[in-house]
N, C-alpha and C positions, 0 to 999 in steps of 0.2 A: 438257760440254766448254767449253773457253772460246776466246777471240779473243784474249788476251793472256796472253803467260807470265811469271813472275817469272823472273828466270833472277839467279845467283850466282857466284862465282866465286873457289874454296877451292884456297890453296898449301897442298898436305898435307905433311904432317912429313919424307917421303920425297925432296922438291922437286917431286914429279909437279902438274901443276895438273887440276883439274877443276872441269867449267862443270856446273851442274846448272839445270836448267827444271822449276821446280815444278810436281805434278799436284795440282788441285783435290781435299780427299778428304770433303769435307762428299757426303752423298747417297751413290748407289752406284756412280761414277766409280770409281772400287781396285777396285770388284768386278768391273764391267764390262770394263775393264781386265785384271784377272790371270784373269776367266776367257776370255777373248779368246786371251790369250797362251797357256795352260794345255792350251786345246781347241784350236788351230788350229793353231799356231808350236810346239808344244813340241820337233816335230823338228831347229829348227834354233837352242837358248839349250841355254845352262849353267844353272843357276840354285842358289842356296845362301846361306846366311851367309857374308860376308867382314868378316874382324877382323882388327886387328894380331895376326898370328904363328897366324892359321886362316884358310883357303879351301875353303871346299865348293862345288869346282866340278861340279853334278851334272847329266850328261843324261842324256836318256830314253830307253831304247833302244826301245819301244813307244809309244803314246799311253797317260796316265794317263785315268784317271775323274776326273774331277772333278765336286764337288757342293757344294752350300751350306747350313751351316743354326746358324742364330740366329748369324749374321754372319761364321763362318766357314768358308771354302774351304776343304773337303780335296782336295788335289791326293795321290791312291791310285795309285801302278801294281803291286799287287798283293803283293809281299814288306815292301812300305814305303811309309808316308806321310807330308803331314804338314799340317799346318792355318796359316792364317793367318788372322788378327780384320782383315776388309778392310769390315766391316760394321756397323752396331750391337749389341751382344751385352746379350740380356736374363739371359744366366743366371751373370752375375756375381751374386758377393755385394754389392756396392756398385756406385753409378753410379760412384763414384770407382775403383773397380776396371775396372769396363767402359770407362773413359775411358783408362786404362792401356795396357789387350790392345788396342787399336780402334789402324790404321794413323792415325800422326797428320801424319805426314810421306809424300809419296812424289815423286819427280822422277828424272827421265830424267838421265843424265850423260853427258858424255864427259869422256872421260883424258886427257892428253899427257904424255909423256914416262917412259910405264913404261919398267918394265926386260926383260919378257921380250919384247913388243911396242911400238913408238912412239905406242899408244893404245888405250884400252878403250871400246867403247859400248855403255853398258844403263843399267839404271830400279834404284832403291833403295827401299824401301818402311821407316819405320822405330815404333816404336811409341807411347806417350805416356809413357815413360822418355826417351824419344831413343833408345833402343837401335836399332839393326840387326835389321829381321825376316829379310831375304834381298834378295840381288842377285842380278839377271837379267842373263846376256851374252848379248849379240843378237851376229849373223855378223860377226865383225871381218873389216877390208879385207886384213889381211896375214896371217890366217891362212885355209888350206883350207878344206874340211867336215871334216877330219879332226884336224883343232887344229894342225895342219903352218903353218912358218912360211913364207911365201913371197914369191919376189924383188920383186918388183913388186908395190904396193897394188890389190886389183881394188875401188875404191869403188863398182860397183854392191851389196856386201853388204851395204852401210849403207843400204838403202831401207826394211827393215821397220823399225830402228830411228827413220827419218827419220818414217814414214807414223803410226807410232803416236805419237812425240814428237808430229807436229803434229796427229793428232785429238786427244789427250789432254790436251796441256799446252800448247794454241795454238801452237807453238815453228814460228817459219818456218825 
């Protein structure tokens, strides 16, 4: 973990703005990290790929199993899984291959100015393409536990998002 974050700050195409706070991913930070999230919080995040014109917004209706091995996370709740390289992987064909699947990016964001909500908080993880592995939504302020949109923002939902941005990415 670190004392200081990188933090950025990206107008996306849509005009929404989002701040993102870099997470350290050399070591096993991403791992510690999504299995954190995976084993403890899974009852309260979405988590999925989001792309232009896809969102897989998926939660869990049980606790997954989760395990690791030769640097990847399977997050298993029994019908369906699915793996992410949050680690070093020896069982690539090349190191140039393993540098690829292995999280090369990951940071915590918030949103302003979406459209079905006035803001999204969660963590991005992306690969050594740049691509998108999946995004995490931690409990937004103006919606329920039940994805319900409501009058008034309750900002205590944003504490786990807050607790994990600042062990994981220094972010005060």
């Amino acid at each position: 973990m670190t004392s200081e974050t990188s933090r950025t700050v990206v107008r996306e195409a849509d005009g929404t703005t989002t701040e993102y706070d870099e997470v350290p991913v050399a070591g096993d930070t991403v791992e510690r990290l999504m299995t954190e999230i995976f084993r403890e919080h899974w009852n309260a995040i979405f988590a999925g790929p989001v792309i232009e014109g896809a969102a897989y917004e998926i939660r869990f209706p049980t606790a997954p199993r989760v395990s690791m091995l030769d640097g990847y996370l399977t997050v298993d709740t029994g019908p369906w899984h699915f793996h992410l390289c949050v680690n070093d992987h020896r069982g690539a064909r090349t190191p140039e291959q393993a540098r690829l699947r292995r999280v090369a990016r990951a940071a915590f964001f918030r949103s302003e100015g979406e459209t079905c909500v006035p803001g999204a908080w969660g963590l991005r993880l992306w690969n050594g393409r740049d691509e998108q592995m999946v995004t995490i939504y931690f409990p937004n302020p103006w919606l329920d536990d039940d994805a319900e949109r409501v009058r008034a923002p309750r900002w205590e939902r944003t504490a786990l998002w807050e607790d994990l941005r600042r062990r994981y990415a220094g972010a005060r």
